[in-house]
PAFITOR-609624 format. One line per field, with one value per atom (N, C-alpha, C): residue number from 1; residue in one letter; atom name; x, y negated, z negated. Coordinates in nm, 3 decimals. Layout:
// PAFITOR-609624
num <- NUM:...
residu <- A:...
atome <- CA:...
X <- X:...
Y <- Y:...
Z <- Z:...
This chain:
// PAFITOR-609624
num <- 1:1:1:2:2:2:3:3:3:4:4:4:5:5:5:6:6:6:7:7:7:8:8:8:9:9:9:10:10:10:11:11:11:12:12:12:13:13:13:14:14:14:15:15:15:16:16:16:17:17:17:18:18:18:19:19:19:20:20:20:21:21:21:22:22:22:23:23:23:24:24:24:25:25:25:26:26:26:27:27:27:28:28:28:29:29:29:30:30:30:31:31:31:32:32:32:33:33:33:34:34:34:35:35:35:36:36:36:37:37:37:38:38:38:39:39:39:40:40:40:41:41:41:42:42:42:43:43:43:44:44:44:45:45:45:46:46:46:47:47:47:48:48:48:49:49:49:50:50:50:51:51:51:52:52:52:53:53:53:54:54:54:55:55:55:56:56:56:57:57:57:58:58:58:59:59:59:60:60:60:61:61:61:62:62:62:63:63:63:64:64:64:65:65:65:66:66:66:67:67:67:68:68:68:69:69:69:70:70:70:71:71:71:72:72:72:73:73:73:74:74:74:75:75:75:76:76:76:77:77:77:78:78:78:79:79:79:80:80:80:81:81:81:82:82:82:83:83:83:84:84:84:85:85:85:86:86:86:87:87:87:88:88:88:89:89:89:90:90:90:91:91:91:92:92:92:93:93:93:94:94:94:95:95:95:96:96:96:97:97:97:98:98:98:99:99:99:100:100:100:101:101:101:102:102:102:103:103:103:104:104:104
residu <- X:X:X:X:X:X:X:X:X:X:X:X:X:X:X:X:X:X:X:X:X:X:X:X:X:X:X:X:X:X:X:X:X:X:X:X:X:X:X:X:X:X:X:X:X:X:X:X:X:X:X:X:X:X:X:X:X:X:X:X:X:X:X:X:X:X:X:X:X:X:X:X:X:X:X:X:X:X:X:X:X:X:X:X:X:X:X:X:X:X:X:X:X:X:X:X:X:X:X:X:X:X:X:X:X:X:X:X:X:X:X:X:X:X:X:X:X:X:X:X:X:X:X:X:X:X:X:X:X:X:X:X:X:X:X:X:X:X:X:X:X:X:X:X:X:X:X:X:X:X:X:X:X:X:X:X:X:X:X:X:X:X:X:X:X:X:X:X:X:X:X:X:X:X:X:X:X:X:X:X:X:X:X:X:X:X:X:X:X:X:X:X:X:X:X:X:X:X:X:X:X:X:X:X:X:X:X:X:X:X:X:X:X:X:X:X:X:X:X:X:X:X:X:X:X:X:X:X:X:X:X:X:X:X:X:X:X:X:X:X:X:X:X:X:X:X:X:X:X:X:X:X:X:X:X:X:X:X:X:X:X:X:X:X:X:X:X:X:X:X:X:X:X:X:X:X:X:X:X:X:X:X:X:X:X:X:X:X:X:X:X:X:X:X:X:X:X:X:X:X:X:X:X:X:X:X:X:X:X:X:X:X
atome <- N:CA:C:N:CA:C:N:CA:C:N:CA:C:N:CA:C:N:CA:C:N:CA:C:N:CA:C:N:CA:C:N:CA:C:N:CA:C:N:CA:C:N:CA:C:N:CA:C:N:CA:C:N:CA:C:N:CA:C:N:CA:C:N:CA:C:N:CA:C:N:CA:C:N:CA:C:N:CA:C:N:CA:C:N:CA:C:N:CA:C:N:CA:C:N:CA:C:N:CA:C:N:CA:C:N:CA:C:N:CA:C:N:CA:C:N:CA:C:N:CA:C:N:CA:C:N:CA:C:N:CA:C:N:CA:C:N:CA:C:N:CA:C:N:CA:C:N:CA:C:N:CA:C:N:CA:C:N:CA:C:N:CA:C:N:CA:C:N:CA:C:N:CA:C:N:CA:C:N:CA:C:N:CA:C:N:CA:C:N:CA:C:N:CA:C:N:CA:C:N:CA:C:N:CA:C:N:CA:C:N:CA:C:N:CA:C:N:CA:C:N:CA:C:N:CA:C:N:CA:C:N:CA:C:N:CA:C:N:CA:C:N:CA:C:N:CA:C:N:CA:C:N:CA:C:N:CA:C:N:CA:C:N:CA:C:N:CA:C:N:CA:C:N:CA:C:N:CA:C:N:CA:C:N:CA:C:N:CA:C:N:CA:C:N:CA:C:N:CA:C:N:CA:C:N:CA:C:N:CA:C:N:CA:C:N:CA:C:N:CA:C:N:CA:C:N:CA:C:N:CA:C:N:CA:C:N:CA:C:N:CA:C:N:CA:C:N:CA:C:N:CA:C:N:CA:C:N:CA:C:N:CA:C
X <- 9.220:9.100:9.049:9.001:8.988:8.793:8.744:8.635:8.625:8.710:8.788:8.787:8.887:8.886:8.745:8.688:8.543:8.470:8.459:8.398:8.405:8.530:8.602:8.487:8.561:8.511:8.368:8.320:8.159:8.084:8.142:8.166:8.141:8.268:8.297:8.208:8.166:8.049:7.923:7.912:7.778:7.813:7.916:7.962:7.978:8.038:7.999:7.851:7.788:7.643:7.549:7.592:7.538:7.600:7.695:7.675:7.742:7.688:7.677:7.652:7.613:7.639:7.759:7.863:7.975:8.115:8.061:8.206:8.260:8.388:8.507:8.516:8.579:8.637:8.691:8.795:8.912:8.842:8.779:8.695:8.658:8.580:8.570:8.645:8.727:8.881:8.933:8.994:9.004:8.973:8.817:8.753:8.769:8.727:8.706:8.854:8.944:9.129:9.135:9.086:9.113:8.997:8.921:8.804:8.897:9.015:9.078:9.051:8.999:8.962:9.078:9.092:9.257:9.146:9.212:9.211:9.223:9.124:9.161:9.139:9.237:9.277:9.163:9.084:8.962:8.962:8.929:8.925:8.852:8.716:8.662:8.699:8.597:8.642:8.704:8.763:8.847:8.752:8.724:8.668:8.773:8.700:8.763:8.736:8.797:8.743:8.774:8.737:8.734:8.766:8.842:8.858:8.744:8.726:8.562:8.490:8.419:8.331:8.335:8.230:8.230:8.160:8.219:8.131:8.270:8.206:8.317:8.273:8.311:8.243:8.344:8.242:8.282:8.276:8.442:8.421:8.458:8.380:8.409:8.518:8.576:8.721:8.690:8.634:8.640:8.663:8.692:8.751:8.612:8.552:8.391:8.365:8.272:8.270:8.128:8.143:8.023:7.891:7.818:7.671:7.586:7.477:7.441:7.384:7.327:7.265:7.381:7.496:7.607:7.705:7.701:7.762:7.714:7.566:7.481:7.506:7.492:7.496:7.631:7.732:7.895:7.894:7.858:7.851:7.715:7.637:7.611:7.675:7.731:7.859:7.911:7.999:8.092:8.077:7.894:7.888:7.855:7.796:7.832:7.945:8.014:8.188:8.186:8.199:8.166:8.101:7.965:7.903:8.008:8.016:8.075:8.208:8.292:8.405:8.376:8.200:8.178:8.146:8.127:8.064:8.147:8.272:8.390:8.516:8.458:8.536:8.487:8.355:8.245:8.265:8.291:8.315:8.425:8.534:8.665:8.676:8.601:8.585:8.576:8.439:8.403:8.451:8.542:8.615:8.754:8.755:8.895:9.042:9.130:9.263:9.280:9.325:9.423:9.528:9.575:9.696:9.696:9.577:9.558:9.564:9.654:9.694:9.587:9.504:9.450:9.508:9.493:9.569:9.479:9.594:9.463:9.593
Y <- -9.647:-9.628:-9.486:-9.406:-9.273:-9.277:-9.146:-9.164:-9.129:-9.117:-9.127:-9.269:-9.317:-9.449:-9.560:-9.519:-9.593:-9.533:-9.439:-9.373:-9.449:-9.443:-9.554:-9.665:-9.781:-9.836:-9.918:-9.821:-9.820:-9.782:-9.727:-9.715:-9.826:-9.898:-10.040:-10.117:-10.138:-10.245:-10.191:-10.079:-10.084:-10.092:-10.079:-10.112:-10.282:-10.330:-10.514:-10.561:-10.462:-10.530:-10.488:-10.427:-10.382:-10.498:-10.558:-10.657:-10.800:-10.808:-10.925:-11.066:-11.093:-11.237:-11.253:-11.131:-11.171:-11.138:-11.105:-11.107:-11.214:-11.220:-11.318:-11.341:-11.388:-11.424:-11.332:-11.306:-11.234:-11.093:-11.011:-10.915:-10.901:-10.977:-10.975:-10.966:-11.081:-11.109:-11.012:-10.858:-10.774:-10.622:-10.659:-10.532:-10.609:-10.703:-10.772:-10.711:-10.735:-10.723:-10.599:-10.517:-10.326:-10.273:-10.374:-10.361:-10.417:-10.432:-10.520:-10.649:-10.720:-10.896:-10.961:-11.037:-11.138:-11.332:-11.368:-11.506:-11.613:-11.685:-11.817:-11.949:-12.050:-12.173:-12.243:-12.281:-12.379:-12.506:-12.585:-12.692:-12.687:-12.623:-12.527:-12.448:-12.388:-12.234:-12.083:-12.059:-11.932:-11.837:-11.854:-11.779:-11.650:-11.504:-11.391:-11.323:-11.344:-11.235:-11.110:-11.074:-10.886:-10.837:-10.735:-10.736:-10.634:-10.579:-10.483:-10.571:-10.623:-10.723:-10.918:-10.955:-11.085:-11.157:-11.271:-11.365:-11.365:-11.467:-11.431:-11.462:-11.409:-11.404:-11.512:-11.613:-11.735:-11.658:-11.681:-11.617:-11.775:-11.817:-11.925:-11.906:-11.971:-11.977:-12.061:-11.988:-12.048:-12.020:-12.076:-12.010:-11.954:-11.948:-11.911:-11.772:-11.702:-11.572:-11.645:-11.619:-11.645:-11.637:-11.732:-11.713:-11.567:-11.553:-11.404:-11.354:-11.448:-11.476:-11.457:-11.556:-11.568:-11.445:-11.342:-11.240:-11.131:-11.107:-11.022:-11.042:-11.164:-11.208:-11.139:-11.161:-11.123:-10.985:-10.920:-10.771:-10.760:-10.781:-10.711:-10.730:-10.855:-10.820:-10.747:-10.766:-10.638:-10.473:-10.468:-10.348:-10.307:-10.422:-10.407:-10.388:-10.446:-10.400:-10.240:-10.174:-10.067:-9.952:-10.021:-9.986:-9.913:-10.044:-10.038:-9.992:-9.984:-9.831:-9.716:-9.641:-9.547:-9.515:-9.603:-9.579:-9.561:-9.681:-9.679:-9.525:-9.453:-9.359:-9.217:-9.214:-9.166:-9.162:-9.241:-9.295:-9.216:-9.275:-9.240:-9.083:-8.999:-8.866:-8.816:-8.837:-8.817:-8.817:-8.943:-8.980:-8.869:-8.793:-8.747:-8.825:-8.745:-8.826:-8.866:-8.938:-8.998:-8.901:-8.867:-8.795:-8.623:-8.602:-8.456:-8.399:-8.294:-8.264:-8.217:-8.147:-8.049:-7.935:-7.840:-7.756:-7.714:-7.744:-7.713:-7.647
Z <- -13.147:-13.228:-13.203:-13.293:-13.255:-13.346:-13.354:-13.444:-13.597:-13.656:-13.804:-13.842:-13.779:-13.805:-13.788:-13.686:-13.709:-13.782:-13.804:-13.935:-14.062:-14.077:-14.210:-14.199:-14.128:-14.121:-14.054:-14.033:-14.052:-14.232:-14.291:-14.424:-14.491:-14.425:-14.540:-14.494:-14.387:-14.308:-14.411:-14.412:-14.501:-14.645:-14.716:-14.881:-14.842:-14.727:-14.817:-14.777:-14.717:-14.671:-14.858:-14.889:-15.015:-15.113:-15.116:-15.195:-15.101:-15.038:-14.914:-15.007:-15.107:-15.181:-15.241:-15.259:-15.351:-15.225:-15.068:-14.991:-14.938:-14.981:-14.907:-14.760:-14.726:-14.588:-14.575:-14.631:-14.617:-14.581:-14.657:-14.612:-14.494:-14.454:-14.320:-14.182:-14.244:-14.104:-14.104:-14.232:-14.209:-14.109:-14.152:-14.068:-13.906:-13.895:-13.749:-13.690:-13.741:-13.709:-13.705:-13.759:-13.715:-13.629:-13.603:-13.447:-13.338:-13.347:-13.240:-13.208:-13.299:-13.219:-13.321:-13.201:-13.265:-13.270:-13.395:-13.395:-13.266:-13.259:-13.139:-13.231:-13.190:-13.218:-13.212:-13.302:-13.305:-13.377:-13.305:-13.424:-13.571:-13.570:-13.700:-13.787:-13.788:-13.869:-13.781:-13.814:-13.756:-13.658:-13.561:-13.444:-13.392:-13.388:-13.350:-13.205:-13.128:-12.975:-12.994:-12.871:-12.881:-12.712:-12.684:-12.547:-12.490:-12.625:-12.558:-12.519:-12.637:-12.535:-12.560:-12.486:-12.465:-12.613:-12.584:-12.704:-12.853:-12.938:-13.052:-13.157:-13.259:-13.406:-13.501:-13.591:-13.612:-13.775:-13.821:-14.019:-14.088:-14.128:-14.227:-14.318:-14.360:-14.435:-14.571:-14.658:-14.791:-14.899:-15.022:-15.124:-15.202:-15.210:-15.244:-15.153:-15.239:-15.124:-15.030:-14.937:-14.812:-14.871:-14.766:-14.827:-14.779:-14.825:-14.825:-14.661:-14.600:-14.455:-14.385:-14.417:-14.316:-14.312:-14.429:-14.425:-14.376:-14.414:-14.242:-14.128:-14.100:-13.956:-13.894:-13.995:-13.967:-13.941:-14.052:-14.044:-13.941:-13.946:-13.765:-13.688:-13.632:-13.497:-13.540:-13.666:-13.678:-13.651:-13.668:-13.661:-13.496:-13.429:-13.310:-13.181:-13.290:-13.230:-13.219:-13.367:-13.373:-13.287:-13.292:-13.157:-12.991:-12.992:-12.821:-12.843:-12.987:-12.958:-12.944:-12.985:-12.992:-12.876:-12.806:-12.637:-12.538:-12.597:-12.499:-12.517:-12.673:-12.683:-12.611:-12.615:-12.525:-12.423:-12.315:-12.179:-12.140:-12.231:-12.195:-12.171:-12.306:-12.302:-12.185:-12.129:-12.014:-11.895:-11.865:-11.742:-11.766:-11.656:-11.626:-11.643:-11.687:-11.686:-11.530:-11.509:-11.329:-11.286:-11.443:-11.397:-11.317:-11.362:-11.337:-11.119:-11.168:-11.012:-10.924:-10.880:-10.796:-10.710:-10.725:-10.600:-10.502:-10.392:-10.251:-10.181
């Protein structure tokens, strides 16, 4: 993940929040899947983790596009994912490589 790519898609998080009564599932499971969170086996609806952080975001699976509440709710985690790549890309900046030698 670099900051291009969240760029992008911070983009699209705010184009389906703009018409948030007419988005799919599928929309969603997309962006969640290029934030890095993979599918877990539920007896429900399709639940996504994330190895940044804790907790998991529940996308309903229907042939109907989502209701308008339930697709905010989505796109804020999503945009909180977001969030914590920008921090963790931040971080990383900051922290020195391991590899680097010193001469003494």
């Amino acid at each position: 993940m670099d900051k291009k790519k969240l760029k992008k898609l911070a983009e699209e998080i705010r184009s389906l929040r703009r018409k948030a009564g007419s988005v799919h599932d599928r929309e969603l499971v997309s962006i969640a899947r290029k934030l890095g969170r993979q599918r877990v086996k539920t007896d429900g609806h399709p639940q996504y983790i994330s190895d940044l952080r804790t907790g998991r975001i529940t996308i309903p699976s229907h042939s109907k596009p989502l209701a308008y509440r339930t697709t905010l709710n989505i796109l804020d985690e999503l945009q909180t994912d977001v969030f914590y790549w920008r921090e963790s890309l931040r971080s990383r900046k900051k922290d020195p490589p391991d590899n680097l030698q010193t001469s003494e």
